[in-house]
LOTI-779853 format. One record per residue (C-alpha): residue number from 1; residue in one letter; x, y, z. Coordinates in Angstrom, 1 decimal. Layout:
# LOTI-779853
NUM, a, X, Y, Z
...
# end
This chain:
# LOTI-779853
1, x, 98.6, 105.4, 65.2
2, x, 95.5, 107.8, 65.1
3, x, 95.2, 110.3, 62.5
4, x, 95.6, 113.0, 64.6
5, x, 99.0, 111.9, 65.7
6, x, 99.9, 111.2, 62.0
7, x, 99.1, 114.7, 61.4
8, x, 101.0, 116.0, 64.3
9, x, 103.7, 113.6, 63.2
10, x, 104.4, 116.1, 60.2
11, x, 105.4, 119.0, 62.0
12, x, 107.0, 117.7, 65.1
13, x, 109.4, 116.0, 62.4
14, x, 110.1, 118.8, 60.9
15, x, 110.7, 120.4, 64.2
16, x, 113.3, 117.6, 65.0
17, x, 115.4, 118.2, 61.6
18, x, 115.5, 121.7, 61.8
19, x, 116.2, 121.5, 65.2
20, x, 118.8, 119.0, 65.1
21, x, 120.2, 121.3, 62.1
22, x, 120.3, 124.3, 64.1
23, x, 122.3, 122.2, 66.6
24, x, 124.7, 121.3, 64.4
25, x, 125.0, 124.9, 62.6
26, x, 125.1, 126.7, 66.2
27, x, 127.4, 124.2, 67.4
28, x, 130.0, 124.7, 64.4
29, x, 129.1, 128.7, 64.5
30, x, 130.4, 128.4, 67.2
31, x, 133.7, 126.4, 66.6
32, x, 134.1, 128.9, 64.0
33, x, 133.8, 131.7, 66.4
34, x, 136.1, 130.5, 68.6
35, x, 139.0, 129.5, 66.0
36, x, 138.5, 132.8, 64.5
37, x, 138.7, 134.8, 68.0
38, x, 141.7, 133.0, 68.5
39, x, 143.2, 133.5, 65.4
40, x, 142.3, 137.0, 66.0
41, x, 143.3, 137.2, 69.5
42, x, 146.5, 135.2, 69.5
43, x, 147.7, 133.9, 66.7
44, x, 147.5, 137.2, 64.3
45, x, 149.4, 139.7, 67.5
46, x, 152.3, 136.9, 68.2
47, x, 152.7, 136.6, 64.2
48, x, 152.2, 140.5, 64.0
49, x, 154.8, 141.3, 67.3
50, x, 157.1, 138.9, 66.0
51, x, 157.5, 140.5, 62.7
52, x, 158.1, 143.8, 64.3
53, x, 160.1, 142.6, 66.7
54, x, 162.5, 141.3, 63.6
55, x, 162.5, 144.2, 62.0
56, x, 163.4, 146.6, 65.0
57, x, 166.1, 143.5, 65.8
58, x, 167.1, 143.9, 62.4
59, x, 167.2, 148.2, 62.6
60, x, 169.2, 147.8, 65.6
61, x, 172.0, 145.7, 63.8
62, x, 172.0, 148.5, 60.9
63, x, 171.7, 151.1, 62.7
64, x, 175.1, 150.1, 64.3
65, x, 176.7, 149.2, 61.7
66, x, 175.9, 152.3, 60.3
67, x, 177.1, 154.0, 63.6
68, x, 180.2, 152.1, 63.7
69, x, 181.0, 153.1, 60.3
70, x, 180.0, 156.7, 59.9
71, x, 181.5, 157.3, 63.6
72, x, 178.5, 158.5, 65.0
73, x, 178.2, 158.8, 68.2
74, x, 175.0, 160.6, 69.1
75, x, 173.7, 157.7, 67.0
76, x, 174.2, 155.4, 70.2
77, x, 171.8, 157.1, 71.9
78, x, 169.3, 156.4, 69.2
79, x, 169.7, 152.9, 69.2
80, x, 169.5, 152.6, 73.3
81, x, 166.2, 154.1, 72.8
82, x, 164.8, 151.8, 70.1
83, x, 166.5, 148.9, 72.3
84, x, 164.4, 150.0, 75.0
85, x, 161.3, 150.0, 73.0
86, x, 162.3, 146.7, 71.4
87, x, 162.0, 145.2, 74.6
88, x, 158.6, 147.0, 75.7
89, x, 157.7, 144.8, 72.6
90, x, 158.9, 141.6, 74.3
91, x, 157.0, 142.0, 77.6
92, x, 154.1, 142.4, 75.4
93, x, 154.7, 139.6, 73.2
94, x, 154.9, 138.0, 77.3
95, x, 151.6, 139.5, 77.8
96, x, 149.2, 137.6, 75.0
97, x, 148.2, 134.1, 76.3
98, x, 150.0, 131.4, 76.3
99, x, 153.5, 133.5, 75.0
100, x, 155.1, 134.0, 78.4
101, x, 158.1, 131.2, 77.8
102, x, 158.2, 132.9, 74.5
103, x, 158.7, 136.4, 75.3
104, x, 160.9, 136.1, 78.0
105, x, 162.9, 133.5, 76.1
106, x, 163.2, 135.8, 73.2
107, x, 164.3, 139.3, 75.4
108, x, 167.0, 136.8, 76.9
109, x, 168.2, 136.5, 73.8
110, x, 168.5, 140.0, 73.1
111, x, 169.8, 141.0, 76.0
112, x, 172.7, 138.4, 75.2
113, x, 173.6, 140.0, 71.8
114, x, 172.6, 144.0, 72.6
115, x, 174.8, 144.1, 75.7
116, x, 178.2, 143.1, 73.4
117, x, 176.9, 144.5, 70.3
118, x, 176.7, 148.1, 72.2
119, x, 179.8, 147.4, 73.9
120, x, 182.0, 146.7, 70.6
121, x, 180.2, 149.7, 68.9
122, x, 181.4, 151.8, 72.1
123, x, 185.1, 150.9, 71.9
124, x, 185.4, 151.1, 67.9
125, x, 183.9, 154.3, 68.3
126, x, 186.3, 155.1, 71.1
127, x, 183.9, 155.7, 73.8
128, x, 185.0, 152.9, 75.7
129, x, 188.6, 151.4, 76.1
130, x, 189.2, 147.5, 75.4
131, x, 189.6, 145.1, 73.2
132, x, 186.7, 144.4, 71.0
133, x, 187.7, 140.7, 69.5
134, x, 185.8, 138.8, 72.2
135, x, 182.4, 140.8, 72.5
136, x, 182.7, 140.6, 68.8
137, x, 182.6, 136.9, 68.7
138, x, 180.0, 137.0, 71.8
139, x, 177.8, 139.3, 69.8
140, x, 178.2, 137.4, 66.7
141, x, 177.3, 134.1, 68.6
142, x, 174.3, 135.3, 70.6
143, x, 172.8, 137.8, 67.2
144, x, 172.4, 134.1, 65.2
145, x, 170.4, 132.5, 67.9
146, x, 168.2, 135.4, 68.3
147, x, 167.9, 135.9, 64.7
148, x, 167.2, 131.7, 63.9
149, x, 164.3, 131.8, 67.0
150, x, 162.8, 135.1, 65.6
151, x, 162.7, 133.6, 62.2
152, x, 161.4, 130.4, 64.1
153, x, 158.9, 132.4, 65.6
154, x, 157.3, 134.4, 63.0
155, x, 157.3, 131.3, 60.9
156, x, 155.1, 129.2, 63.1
157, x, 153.3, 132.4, 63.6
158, x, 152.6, 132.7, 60.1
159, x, 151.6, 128.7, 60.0
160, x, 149.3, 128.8, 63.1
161, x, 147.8, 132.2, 61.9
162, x, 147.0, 130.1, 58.2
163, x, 146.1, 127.2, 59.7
164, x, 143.2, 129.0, 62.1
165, x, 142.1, 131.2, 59.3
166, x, 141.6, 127.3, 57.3
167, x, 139.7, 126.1, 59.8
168, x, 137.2, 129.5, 60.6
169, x, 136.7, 129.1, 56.8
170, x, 135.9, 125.4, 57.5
171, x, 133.8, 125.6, 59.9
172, x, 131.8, 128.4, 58.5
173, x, 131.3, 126.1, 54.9
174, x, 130.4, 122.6, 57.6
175, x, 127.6, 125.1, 59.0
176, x, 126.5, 126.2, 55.1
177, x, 126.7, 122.6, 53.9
178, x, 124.8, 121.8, 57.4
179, x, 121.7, 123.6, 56.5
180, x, 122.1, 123.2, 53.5
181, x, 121.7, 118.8, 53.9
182, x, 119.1, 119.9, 56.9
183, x, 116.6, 121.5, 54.5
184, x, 117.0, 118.5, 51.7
185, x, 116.7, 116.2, 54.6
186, x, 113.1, 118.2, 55.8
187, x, 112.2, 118.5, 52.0
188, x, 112.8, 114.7, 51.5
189, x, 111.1, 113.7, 54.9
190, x, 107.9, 115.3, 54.8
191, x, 107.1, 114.2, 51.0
192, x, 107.5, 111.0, 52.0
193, x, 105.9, 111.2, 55.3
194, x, 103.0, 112.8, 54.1
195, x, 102.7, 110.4, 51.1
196, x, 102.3, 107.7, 53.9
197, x, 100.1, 109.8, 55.7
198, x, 97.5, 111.1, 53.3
199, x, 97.8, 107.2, 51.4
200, x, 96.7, 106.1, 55.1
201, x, 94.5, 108.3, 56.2
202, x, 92.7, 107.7, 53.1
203, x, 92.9, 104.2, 53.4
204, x, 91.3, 104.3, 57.0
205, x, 88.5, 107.3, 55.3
206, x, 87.7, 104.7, 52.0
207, x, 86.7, 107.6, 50.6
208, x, 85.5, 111.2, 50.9
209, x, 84.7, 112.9, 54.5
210, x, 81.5, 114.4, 52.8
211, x, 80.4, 111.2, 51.6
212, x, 81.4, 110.1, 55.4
213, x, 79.2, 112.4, 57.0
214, x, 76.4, 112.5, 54.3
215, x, 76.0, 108.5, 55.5
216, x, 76.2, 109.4, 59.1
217, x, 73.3, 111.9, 58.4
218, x, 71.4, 109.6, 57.2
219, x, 71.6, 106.7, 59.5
220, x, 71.1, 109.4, 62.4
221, x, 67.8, 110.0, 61.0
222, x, 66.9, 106.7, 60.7
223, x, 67.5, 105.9, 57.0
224, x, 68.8, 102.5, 57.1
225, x, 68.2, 101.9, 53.6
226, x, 71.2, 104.0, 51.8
227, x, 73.6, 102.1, 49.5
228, x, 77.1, 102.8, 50.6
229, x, 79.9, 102.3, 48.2
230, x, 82.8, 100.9, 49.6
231, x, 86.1, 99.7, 47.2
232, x, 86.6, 96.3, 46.9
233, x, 88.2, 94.4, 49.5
234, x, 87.9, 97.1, 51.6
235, x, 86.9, 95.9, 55.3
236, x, 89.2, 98.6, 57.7
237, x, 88.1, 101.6, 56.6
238, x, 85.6, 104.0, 57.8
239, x, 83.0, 103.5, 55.2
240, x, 83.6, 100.0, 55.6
241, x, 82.5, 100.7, 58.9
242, x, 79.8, 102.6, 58.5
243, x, 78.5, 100.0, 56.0
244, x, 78.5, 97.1, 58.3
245, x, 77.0, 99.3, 60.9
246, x, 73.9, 99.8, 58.8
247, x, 74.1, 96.3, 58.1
248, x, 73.8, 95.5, 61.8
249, x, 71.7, 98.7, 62.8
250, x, 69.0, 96.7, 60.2
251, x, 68.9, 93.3, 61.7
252, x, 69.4, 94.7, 65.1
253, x, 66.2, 97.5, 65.0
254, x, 64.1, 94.2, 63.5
255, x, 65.4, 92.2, 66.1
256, x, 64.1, 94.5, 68.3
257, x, 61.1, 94.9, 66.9
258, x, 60.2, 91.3, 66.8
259, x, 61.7, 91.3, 70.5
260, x, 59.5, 94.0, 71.7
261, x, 56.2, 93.0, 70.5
262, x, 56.9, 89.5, 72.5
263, x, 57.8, 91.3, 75.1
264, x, 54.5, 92.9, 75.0
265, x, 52.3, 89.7, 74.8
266, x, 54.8, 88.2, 77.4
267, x, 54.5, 91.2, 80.2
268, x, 50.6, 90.4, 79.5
269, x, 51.1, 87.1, 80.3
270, x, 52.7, 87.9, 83.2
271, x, 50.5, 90.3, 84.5
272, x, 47.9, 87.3, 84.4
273, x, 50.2, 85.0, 86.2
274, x, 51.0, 87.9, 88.9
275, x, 47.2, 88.3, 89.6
276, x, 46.8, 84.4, 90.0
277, x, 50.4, 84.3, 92.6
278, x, 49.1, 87.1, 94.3
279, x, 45.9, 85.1, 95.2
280, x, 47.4, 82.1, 96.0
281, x, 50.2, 84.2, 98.3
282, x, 47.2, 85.3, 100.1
283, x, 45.8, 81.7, 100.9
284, x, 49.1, 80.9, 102.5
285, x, 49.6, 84.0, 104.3
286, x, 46.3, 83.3, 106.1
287, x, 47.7, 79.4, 106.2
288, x, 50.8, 80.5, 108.0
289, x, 49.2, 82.5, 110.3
290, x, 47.3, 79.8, 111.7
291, x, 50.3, 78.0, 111.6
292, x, 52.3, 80.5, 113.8
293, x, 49.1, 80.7, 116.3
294, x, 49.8, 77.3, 116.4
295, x, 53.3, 77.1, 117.4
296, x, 53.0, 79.5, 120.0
297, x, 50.6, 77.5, 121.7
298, x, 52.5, 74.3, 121.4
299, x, 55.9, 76.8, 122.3
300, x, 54.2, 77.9, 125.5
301, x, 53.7, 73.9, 126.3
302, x, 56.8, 73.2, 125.4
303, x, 58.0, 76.0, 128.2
304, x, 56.0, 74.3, 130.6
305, x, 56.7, 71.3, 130.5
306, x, 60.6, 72.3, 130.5
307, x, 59.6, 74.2, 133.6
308, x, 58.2, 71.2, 135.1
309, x, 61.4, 69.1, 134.2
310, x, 63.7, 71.5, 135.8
311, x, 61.7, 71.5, 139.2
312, x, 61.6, 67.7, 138.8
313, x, 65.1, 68.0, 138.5
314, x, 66.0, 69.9, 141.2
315, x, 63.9, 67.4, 143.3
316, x, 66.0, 64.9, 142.3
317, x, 69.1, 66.4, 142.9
318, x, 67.8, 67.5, 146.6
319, x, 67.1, 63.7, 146.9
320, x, 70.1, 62.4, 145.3
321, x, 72.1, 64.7, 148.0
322, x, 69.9, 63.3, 151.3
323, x, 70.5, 59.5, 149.7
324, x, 74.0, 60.3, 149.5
325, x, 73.7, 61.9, 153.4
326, x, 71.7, 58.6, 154.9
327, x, 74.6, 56.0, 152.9
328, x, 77.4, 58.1, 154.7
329, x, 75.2, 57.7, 158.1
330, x, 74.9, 54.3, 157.4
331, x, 78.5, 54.1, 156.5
332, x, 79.2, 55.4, 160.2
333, x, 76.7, 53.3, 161.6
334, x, 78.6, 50.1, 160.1
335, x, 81.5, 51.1, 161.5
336, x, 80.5, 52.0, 165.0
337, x, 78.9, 48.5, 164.9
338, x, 82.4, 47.0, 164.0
339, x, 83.6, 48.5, 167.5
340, x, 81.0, 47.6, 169.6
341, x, 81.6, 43.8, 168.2
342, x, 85.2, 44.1, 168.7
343, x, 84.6, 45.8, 172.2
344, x, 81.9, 42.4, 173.1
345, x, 84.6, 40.4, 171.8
346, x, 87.5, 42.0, 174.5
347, x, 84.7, 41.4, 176.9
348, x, 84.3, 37.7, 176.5
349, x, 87.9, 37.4, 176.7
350, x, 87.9, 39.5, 180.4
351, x, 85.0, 37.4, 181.4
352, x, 86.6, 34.6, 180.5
353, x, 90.1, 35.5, 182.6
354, x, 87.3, 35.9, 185.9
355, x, 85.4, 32.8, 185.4
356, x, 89.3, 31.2, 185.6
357, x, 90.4, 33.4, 188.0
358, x, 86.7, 32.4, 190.5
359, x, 87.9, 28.8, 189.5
360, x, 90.6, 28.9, 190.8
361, x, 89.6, 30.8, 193.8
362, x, 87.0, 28.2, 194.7
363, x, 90.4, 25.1, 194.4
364, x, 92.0, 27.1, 196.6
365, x, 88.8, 27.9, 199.1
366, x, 88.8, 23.8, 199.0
367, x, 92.0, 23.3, 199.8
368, x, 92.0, 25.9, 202.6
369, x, 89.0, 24.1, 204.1
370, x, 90.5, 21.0, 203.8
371, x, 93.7, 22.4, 205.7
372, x, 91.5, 23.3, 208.2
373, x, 89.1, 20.5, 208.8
374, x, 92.2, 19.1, 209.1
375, x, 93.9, 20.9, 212.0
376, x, 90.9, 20.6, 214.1
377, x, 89.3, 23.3, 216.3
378, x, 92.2, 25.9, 215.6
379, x, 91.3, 25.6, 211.8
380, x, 87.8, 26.0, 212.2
381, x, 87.4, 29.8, 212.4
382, x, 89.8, 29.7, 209.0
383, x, 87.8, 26.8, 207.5
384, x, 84.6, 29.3, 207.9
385, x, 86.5, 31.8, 205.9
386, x, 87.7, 29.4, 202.9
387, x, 84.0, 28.2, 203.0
388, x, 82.6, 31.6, 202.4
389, x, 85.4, 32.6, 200.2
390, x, 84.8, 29.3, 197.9
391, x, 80.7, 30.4, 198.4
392, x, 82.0, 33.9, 196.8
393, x, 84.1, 32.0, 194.2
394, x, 81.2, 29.7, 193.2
395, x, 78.7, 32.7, 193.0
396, x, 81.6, 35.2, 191.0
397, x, 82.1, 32.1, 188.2
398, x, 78.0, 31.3, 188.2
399, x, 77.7, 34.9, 187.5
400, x, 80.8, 35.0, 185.0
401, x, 79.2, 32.4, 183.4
402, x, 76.0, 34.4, 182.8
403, x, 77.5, 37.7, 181.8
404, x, 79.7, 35.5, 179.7
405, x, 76.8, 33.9, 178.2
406, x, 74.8, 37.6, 177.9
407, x, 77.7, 39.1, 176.4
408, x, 78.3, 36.3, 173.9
409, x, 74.5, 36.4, 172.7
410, x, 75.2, 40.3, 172.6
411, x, 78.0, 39.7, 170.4
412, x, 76.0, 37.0, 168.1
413, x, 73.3, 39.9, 167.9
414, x, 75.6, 42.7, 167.3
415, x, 77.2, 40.4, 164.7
416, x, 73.8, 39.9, 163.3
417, x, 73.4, 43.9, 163.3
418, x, 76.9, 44.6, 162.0
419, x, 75.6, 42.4, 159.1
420, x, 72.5, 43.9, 158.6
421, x, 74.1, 47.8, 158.5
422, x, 76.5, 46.6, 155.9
423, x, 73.9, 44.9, 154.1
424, x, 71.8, 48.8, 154.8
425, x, 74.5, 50.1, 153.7
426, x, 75.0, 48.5, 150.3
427, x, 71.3, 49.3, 149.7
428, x, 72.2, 52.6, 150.5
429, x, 74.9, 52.8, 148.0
430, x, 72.6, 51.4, 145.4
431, x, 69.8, 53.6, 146.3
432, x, 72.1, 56.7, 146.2
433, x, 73.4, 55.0, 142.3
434, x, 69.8, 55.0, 141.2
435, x, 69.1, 58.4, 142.6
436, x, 72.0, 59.7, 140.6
437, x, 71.2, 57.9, 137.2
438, x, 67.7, 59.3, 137.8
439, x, 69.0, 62.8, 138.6
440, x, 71.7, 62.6, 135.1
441, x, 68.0, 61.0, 133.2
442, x, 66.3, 64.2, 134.7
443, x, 69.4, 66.8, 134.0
444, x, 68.8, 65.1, 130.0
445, x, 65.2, 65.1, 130.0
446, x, 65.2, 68.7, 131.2
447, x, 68.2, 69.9, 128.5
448, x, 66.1, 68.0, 126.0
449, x, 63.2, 70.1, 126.9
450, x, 64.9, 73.3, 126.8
451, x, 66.5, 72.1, 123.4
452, x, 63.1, 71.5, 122.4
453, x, 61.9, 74.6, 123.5
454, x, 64.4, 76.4, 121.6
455, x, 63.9, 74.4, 118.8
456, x, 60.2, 75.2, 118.8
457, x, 60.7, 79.0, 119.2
458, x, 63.1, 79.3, 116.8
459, x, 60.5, 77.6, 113.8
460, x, 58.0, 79.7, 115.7
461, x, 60.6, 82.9, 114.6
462, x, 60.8, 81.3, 111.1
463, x, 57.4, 80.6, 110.2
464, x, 56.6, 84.3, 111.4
465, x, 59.4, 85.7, 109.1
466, x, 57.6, 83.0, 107.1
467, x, 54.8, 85.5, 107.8
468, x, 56.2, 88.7, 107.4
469, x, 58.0, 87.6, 103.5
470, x, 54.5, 86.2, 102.6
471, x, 53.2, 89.4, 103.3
472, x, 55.7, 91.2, 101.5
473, x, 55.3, 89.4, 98.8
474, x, 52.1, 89.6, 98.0
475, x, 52.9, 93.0, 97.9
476, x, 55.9, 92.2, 95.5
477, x, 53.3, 90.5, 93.7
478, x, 51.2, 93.1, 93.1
479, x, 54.2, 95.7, 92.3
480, x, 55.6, 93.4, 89.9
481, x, 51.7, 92.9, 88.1
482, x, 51.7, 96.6, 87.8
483, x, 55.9, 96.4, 86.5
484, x, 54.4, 94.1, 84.2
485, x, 51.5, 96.4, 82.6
486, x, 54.3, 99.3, 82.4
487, x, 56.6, 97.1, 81.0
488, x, 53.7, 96.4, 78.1
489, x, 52.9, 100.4, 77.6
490, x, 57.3, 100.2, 77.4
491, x, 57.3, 98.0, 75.0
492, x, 54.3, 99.5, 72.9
493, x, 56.2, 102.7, 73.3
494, x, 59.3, 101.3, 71.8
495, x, 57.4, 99.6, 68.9
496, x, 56.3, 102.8, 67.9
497, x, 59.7, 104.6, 68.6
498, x, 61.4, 101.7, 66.3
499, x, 59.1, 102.1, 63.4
500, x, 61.0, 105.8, 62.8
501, x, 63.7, 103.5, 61.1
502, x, 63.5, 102.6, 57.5
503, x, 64.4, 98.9, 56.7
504, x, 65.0, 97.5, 53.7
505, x, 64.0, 93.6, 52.6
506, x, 63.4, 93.6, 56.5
507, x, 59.7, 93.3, 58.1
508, x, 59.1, 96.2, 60.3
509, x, 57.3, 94.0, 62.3
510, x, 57.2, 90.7, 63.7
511, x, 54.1, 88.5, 64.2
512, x, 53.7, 88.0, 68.1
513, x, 53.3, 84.6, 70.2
514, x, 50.2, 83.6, 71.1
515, x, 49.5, 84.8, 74.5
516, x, 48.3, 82.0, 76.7
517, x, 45.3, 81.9, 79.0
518, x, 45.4, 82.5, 82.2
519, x, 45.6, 79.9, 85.1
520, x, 42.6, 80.7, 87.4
521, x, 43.1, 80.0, 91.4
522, x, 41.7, 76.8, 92.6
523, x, 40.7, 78.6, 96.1
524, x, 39.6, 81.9, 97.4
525, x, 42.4, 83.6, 98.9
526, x, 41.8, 85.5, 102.3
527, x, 42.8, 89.4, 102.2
528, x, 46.2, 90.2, 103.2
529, x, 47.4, 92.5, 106.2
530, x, 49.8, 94.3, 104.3
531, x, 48.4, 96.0, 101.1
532, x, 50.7, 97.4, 98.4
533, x, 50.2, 100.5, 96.2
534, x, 51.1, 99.9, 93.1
535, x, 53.6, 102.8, 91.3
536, x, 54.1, 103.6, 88.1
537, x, 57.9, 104.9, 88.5
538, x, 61.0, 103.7, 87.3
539, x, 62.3, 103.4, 90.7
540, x, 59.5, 102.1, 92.3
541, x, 59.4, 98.8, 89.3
542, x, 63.2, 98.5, 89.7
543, x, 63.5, 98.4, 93.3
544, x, 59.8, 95.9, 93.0
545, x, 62.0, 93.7, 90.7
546, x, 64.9, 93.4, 92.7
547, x, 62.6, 92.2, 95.7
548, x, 60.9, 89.5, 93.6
549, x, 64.3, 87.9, 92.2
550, x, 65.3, 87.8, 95.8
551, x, 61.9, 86.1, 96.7
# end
């Protein structure tokens, strides 16, 4: 817990107590209160009504025994009136809270004695005729119960009345013996919290604020070489604290020290090595852009010759598509060649059927000549028919014969043909094959070349960006040589700002590494297109920094 809570922990405490002791003294005030207003408000006017209302009970029953034996009559009227005032008193008896049964229980029962008792004294007084024996046992009867419920009455009265002024007086000693404990209780808490708080806050201090501050003075000015006294065993407190800050504030100024002045010789170094980079960045700018002039010459052969592949492959293609026209020609022509053989063949076989049917014609020519040779001069004119008719017959099968031997040489050369297309046609098919496997090697070669192409402009992009980063970082180059010079006037600035400290047993400064030579540039670098001005700002050698870890 902080010492400002522990503080704050005092009074809030004692906030708590005395507030939970005003709780508990308002809360039995105010018990007391009530058991007094009710003691005041009921239980003192029931006890109070009921002893009057006993003792005008009481004055009734004299006064008419007095009446009864002094035969007064006028005295009767006397009595009504206090009768009626006696029960005025019961209604308000009936009135107070919680005493309505009570009341009206208790007028009942006067009501049952007054009504015989005034009867009797009216007859023995001779007011009224009758006998008086059995109002006088009535009377008698109905004057002990209301005399033993009065009695009742004012006796628990008087107990409820004592009892509620025993418990006021209770209450009122619980709420004087309440703040009474509450106060010990705050006494007895805060000493003993505030023992534990000022023994722990001093433990956390080790000793005196002044002392505290007077050491805080001093290492703010740089004094580094005050003793501090801190108790033994002490290594939580705040002097503790302080002391091992010193401690550390001493080895971690010479550290820094000893750290700046390498850093010193180092950014010199650097600033060497910068100079040299930014030479040799310069040579291979001017290498690269020679190398990019010569990738855009080789990319523009490149496009050419992809160019050349894709008009070489539409050529192939448009060939490839008449190939495939002439092998469906030929296809047609093979079959239209099958028909005309199958056609020559169905010719032979007619031919054939009229060199039978001449054959046949020229038997029957020679047997009609022969019929009439044989029936003389009235056959001849028949016999010259059958003779021209076999002469027809002879000629039709000679010339069957022929056509039959044309056709069949027809069908031997259409045969031969028919042969010769298929055989075209295969060719065809194998010429239209090639055509296509030369069209698919062209459709490669020319994706190939575009690949290539791509390929070529896309190293031609890279070795510019190449370029352009070569570029920028010779300028990075130079940005970080003059980062490097401020970062040697830093650290000379922060050599001298260190030596405001006072050290003890501690050099003040630290013997820097050698610095090394610097590497000279084997060749003469070309100048660069972009030229950076170097800037002295913090910005300016941040951003520069930032560029030349990314490079």
């Amino acid at each position: 817990m902080s010492i400002k809570r522990r503080i704050w922990a005092l009074p809030v405490i004692a906030t708590v107590i005395f507030g939970v002791g005003i709780a508990a003294s308002v809360y039995f005030s105010t018990t007391a209160m009530k058991s007094i207003k009710t003691t005041e408000t009921i239980d003192y006017p029931v006890l109070d009504r009921s002893k009057n209302i006993q003792a005008d009970v009481q004055g009734i029953v004299d006064a008419l025994k007095q009446a009864v034996g002094e035969d007064d009559k006028k005295g009767l009227d006397a009595i009504a009136e206090r009768a009626k005032k006696v029960k005025e008193k019961f209604k308000n008896l009936a009135s107070l809270p919680g005493q309505q049964a009570l009341g009206d229980r208790l007028g009942k029962e006067f009501d049952a004695y007054y009504t015989p008792a005034i009867s009797v004294a009216k007859i023995m007084l001779g007011v009224d005729q009758g006998d008086p024996q059995a109002a006088i046992g009535q009377m008698q009867s109905s004057l002990k119960v209301l005399e033993d419920d009065l009695k009742k009455t004012v006796d628990t009265a008087q107990a409820q009345f004592t009892a509620g002024v025993d418990r006021s007086a209770d209450n009122v000693s619980r709420v004087l013996w309440t703040v009474i404990i509450a106060g010990l209780i705050v006494i007895l808490v805060l000493g003993v919290v505030s023992y534990f708080i000022i023994r722990t806050v001093w433990a956390q201090l080790g000793g005196e604020p002044e002392y505290a501050q007077e050491i805080a003075s001093a290492v703010a000015s740089g004094d580094l070489t005050m003793h501090i006294e801190v108790e033994r065993g002490d290594t939580s407190s705040l002097l503790a604290a302080l002391a091992e800050m010193q401690s550390r504030l001493q080895n971690m100024v010479s550290e820094i020290k000893t750290s700046a002045e390498t850093i010193k010789v180092a950014s010199a170094e650097i600033a060497s090595g910068n100079t040299d980079l930014s030479s040799r960045t310069e040579s291979q700018a001017s290498s690269l852009e020679e190398t990019s002039s010569s990738m855009e010459t080789m990319t523009e052969t490149v496009k050419q010759n992809a160019d050349n592949a894709r008009q070489a492959n539409k050529m192939v293609q448009t060939a490839s598509e008449v190939a495939v026209k002439g092998g469906d020609v030929v296809s047609q022509v093979v079959t239209t060649m099958d028909d005309i053989n199958q056609s020559s063949k169905k010719i032979v076989d007619i031919i054939s059927v009229i060199d039978g049917i001449a054959f046949q014609t020229n038997i029957l020519a020679l047997n009609a000549a022969v019929e009439a040779a044989r029936a003389g001069e009235q056959g001849r004119g028949f016999a010259v028919v059958a003779s021209e008719v076999r002469s027809l017959a002879q000629r039709s099968a000679a010339a069957a014969k022929e056509i039959k031997t044309l056709i069949g040489d027809s069908v031997d050369k259409v045969a031969t043909g028919s042969t010769l297309v298929d055989q075209a046609g295969q060719t065809m098919e194998e010429i239209v094959a090639s055509v296509r496997r030369v069209s698919d090697i062209m459709s490669e070669i020319t994706a190939a070349s575009q690949e290539q192409s791509t390929g070529i402009q896309e190293i031609g992009s890279a070795i510019n960006q190449m370029d352009e980063m070569t570029q920028q970082n010779a300028a990075l180059v130079e940005e970080a040589a003059a980062a490097a010079e401020s970062l040697e006037e830093q650290a000379d600035l922060l050599t001298k700002a260190l030596d405001v400290f006072k050290l003890n047993n501690i050099h003040s400064s630290a013997k820097p590494a050698s610095r090394a030579a610097p590497v000279k540039s084997s060749s003469k670098a070309s100048p660069v297109r972009i030229a950076a001005t170097p800037s002295s700002s913090n910005t300016k050698t941040e951003k520069a920094n930032d560029d030349w870890e990314e490079f």
